[in-house]
C-alpha positions as CSV (number, residue, x, y, z in Angstrom):
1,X,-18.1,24.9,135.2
2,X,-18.4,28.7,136.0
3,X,-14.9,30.4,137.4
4,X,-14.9,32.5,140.3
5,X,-15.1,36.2,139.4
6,X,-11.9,37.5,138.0
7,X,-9.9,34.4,137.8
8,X,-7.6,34.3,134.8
9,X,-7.4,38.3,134.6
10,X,-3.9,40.1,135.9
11,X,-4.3,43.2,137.4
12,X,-1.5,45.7,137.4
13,X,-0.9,48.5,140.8
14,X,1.1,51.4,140.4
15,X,1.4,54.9,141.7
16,X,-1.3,57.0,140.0
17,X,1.2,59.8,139.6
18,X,3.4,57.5,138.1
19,X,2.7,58.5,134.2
20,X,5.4,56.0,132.7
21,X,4.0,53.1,134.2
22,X,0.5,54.5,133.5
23,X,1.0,54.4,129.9
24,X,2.9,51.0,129.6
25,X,0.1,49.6,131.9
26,X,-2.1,51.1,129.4
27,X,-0.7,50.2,126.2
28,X,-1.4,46.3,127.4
29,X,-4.8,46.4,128.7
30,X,-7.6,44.6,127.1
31,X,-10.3,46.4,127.0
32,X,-12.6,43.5,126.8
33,X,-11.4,41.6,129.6
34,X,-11.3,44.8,131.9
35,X,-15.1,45.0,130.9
36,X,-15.9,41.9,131.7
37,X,-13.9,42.1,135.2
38,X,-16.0,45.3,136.1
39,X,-19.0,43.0,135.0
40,X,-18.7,39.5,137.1
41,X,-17.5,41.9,140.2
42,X,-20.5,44.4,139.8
43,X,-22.7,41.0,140.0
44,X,-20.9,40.6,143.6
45,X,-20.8,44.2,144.8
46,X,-25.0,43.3,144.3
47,X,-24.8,41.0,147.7
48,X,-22.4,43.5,149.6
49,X,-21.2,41.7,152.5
50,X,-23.2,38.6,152.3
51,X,-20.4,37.5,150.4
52,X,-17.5,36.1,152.1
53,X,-14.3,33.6,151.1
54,X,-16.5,30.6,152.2
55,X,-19.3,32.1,149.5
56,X,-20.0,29.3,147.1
57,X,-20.1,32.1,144.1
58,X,-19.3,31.8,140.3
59,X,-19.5,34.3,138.1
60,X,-18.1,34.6,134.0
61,X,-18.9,37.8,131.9
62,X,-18.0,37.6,128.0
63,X,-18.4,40.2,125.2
64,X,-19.3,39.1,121.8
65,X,-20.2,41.9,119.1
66,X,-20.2,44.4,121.9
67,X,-23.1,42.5,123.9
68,X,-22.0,41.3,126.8
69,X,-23.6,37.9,128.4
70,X,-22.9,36.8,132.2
71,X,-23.4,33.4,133.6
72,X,-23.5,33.0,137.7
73,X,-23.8,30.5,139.5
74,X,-24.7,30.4,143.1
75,X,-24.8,27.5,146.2
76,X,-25.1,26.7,149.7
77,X,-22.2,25.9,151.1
78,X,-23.0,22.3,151.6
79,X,-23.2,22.3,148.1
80,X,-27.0,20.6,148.4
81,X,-29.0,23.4,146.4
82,X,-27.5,25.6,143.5
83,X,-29.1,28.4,141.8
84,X,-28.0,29.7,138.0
85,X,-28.7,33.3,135.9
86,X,-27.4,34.0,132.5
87,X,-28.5,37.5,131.2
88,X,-26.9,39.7,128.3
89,X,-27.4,43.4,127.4
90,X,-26.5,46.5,128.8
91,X,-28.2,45.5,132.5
92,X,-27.1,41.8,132.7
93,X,-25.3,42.3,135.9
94,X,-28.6,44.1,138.0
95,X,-30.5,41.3,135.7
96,X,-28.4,38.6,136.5
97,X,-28.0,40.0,140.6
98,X,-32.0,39.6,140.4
99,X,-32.7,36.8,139.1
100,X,-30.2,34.9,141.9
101,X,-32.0,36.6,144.6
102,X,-35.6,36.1,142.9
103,X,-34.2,32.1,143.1
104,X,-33.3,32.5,147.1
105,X,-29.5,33.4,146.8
106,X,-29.9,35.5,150.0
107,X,-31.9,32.4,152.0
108,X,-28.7,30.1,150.4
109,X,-26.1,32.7,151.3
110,X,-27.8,32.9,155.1
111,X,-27.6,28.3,155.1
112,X,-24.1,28.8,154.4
113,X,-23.3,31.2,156.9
């Protein structure tokens, strides 16, 4: 089972001018999970505003030996057709992004709305 995008990650706001909290926000970040973040939601920003809270939508980006690999998962919101993309490399979220919408994500996104 695929997580929605993000889930498990905590994000941290702050003043930007703020350069104490800057740096302690800094000194905990993990670099691999921030890449992965900017990964599974670049696989969203793909559909734009097809995408709503009612979006049946998955999406998990990992990192191993600095490849990174991202599973999606995508369904109609009766849950009665599901579509699926892993891709890994440097354009896995354009790759994954296409190979949903080669599968009919748009035409499932449109039976859920």
């Amino acid at each position: 089972m695929l997580p929605a995008a993000g889930q498990g990650i905590v994000g941290i706001q702050m003043l930007a001018s703020n350069g104490r909290a800057r740096e302690a926000a800094r000194s905990v970040n993990h670099a691999p999970s921030e890449r992965a973040a900017l990964c599974e939601r670049g696989v969203l920003q793909k559909f734009g505003e097809r995408l709503d809270c009612y979006s049946s939508v998955a999406v998990h980006a990992t990192e191993e030996n600095g490849i990174v690999t991202i599973r999606a998962f995508l369904s109609d919101y009766e849950g009665t057709r599901s579509i699926r993309a892993t891709h890994s490399g440097s354009d896995a979220v354009a790759a994954v992004a296409e190979d949903l919408m080669a599968q009919g994500a748009l035409e499932l996104l449109k039976v859920s709305a």
